[in-house]
C-alpha positions in Angstrom: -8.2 4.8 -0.8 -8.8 5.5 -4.5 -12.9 4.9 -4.3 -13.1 7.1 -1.2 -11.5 9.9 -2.9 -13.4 9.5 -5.7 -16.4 9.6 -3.5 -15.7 12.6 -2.1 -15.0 14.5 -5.3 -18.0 13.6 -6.7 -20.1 14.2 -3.8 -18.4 17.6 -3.8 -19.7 18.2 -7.5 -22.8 16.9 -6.8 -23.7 19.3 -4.2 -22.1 21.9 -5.8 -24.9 21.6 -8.8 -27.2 20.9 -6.6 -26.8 24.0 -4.9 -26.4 25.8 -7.5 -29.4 24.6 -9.5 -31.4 25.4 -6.3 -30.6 28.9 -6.1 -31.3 29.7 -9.8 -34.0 28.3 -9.4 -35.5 30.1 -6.0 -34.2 33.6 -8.2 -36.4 32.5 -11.0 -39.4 31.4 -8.8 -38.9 34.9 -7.0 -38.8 36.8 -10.4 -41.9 35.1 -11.1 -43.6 35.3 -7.9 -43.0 39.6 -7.7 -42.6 40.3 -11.9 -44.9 38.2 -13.6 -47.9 37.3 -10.9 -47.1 40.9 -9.5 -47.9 38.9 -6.0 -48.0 41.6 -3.4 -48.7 39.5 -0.3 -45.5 39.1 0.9 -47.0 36.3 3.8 -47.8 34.1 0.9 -44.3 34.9 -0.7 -42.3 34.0 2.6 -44.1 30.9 2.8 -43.6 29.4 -0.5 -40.3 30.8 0.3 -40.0 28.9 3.7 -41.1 25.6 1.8 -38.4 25.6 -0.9 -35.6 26.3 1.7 -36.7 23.3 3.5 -37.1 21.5 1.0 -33.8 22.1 -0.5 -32.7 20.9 2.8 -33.6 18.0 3.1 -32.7 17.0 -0.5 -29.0 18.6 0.2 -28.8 16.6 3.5 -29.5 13.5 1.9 -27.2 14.2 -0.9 -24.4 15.1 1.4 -24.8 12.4 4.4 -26.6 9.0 2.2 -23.4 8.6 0.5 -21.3 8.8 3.5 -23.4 7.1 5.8 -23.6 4.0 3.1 -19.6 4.7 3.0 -18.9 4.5 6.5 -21.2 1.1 6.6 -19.3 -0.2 4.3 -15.6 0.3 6.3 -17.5 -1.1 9.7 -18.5 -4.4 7.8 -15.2 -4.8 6.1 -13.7 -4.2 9.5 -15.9 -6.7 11.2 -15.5 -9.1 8.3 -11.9 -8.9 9.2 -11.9 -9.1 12.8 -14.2 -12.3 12.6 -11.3 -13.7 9.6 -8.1 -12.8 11.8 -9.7 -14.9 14.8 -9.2 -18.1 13.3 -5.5 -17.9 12.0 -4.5 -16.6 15.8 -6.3 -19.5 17.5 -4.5 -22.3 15.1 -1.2 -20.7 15.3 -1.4 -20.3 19.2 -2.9 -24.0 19.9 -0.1 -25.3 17.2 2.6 -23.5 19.2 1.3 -25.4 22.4 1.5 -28.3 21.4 4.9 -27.7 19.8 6.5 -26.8 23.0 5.1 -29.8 24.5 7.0 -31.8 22.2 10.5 -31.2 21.7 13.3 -30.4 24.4 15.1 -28.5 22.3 16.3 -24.9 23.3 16.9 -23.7 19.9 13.5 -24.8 18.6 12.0 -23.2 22.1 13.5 -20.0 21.2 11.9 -20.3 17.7 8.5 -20.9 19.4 8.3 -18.1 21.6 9.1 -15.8 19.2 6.2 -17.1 17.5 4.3 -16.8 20.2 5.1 -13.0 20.6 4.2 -12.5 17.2 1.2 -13.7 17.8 0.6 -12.4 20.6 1.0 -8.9 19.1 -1.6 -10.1 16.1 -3.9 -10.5 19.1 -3.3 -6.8 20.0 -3.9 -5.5 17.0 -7.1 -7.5 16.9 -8.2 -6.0 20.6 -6.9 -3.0 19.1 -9.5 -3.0 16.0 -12.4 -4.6 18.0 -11.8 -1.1 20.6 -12.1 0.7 17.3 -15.4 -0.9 16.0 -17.1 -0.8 19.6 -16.3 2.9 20.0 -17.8 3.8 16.3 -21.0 1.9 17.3 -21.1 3.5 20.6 -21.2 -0.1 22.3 -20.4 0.4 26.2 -17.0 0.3 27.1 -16.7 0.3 30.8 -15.9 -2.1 33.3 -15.2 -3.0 37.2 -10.8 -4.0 37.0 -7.8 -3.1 38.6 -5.2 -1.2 37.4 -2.5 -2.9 38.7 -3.1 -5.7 37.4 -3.5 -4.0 33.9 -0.1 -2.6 34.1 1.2 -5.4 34.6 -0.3 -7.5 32.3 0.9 -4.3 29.9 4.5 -4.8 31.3 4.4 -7.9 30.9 3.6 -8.2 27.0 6.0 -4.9 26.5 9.3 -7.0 28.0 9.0 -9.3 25.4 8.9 -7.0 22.2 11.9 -5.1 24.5 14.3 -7.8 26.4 16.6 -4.9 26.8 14.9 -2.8 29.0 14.5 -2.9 32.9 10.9 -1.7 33.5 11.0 -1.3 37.9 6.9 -2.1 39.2 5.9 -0.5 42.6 1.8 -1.4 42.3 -0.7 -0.3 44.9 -4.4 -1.6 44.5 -6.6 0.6 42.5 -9.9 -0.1 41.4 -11.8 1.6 39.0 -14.6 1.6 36.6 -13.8 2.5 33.0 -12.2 1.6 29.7 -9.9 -0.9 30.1 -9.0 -1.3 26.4 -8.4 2.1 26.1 -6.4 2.8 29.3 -4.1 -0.2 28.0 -3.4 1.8 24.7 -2.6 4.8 26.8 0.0 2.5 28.9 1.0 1.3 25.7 1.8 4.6 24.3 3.5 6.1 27.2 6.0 3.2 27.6 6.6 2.5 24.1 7.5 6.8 24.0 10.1 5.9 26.6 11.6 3.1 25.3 12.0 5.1 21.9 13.7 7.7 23.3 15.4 6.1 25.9 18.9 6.9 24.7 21.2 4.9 26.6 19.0 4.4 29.4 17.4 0.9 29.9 15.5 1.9 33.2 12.1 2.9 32.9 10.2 3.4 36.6 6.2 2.4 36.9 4.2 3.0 39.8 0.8 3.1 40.4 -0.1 5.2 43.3 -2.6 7.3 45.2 -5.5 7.0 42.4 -2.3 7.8 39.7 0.0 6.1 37.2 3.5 7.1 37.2 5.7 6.3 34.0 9.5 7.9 34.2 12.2 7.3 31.5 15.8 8.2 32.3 16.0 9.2 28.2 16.6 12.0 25.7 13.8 13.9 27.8 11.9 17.6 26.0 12.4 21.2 26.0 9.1 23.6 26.6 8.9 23.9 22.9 8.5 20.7 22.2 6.6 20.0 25.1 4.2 22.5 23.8 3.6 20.7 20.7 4.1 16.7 21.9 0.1 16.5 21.6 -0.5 17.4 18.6 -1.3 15.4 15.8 1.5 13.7 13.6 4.1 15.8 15.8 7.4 13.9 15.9 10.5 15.6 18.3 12.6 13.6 16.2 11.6 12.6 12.5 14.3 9.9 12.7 12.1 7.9 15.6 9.5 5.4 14.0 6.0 6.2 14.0 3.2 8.8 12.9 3.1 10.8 15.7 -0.7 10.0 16.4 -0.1 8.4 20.2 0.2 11.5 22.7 -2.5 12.6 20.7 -4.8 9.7 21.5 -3.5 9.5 25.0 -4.8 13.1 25.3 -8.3 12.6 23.8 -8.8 9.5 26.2 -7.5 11.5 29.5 -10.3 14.3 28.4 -13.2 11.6 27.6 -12.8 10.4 30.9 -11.6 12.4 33.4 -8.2 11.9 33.7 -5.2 14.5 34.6 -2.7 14.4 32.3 0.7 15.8 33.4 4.1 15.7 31.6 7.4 16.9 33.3 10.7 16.6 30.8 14.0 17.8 31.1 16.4 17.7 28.2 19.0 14.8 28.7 17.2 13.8 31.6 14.1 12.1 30.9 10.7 12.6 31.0 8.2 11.7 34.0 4.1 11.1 32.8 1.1 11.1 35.6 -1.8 10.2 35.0 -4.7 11.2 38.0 -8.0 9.9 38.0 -9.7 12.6 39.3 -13.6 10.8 40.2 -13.3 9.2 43.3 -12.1 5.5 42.9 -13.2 2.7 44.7 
């Protein structure tokens, strides 16, 4: 964090001199073109004129973007460097956990293991997580043939075990689509995880999938229009007591935009809060 600050501030001072230096020195090469060499073709002066400016940017350009560009390298291979390290510890604690289970009858130490297993199991998001991340910055092609059924309830699924205490209802209709799966599972994600937080007292949470949309309900502390006004943008939080950054709605939103997706959100304060989402291009 330190070295990219310090990055920044000295590309800022860089350019600043640079820019700087660059227009003293186009006054002083103008001085000299009109005052001393009393040069009264003015074609000639606008082209050496021309010349400078373009030169000066492409010197600024790389000044500004070479540092960045070796910067932003830098975080991808770090990131991949990491992604390839967090592989292995997942795969030997999964496999050991296997052949734990397989070996003992004992409830207590079954207990043990499948909270193990649901800790890893939520390493392994946050490693799909990063890999989305990396793919997207590189512009690598996200889209696939799946259903979304079965994607919510693979997301249901993985989300009753991080909350036992909540009763997630599953009406699923076939749905086919072609897109971003790993993204459309962060959006589920997001959504859900929203309810559950603000469920209040509330354990229900409704799901259906439905006429080329996604239904998520919550029976919970639900929003006014002011704060519905405001729930998408970044680092908003209704309530600064809840845990979080407030990045999620925000990153449900940009997805819904990238690719086509209605995004609808109807909340009523101490009733809950019901979330569509409509594919609007034809599915198949």
């Amino acid at each position: 964090m330190e070295s990219g600050i310090n990055l920044f501030r000295n590309l800022r001072i860089n350019i600043f001199i640079y820019y700087f230096a660059t227009v003293t020195g186009f006054l002083l090469l103008a001085y000299y073109f009109l005052n001393v060499l009393h040069v009264e073709d003015l074609y000639l002066f606008a082209l050496v004129v021309v010349c400078v400016v373009i030169l000066s940017g492409v010197f600024i350009s790389k000044l500004a973007v070479d540092p960045l560009a070796e910067y932003v390298d830098d975080l991808q291979n770090l990131s991949k460097e990491t992604l390839h390290e967090l592989n292995l510890p997942i795969s030997t604690i999964t496999s050991t956990t296997q052949l734990l289970r397989k070996t003992t009858n004992d409830t207590k130490i079954l207990k043990r293991i499948a909270r193990i297993d649901t800790a890893c199991q939520m390493l392994k998001e946050r490693y799909n997580e990063l890999d989305y991340l990396i793919k997207m910055q590189t512009n690598q092609a996200l889209k696939e043939h799946f259903c979304v059924g079965e994607l919510v309830q693979q997301r249901v699924a993985f989300l009753k075990k991080l909350y036992p205490q909540m009763s997630f209802n599953l009406s699923v209709n076939a749905m086919q689509i072609f897109g971003d799966k790993k993204g459309l599972s962060k959006v589920i994600d997001n959504i859900i995880d929203n309810g559950v937080k603000y469920s209040n007292t509330s354990k229900n949470i409704n799901i259906e999938v439905k006429n080329n949309t996604i239904t998520i309900k919550d029976y919970g502390l639900g929003m006014d229009e002011m704060e519905l006004v405001r729930i998408f943008d970044k680092y908003y939080q209704s309530n600064k007591n809840m845990q979080g950054f407030g990045i999620g709605l925000n990153l449900v939103k940009r997805y819904c935009d990238k690719n086509n997706i209605e995004l609808i959100f109807e909340s009523t304060k101490n009733i809950g809060t019901t979330v569509e989402l409509k594919f609007k291009e034809k599915q198949e």
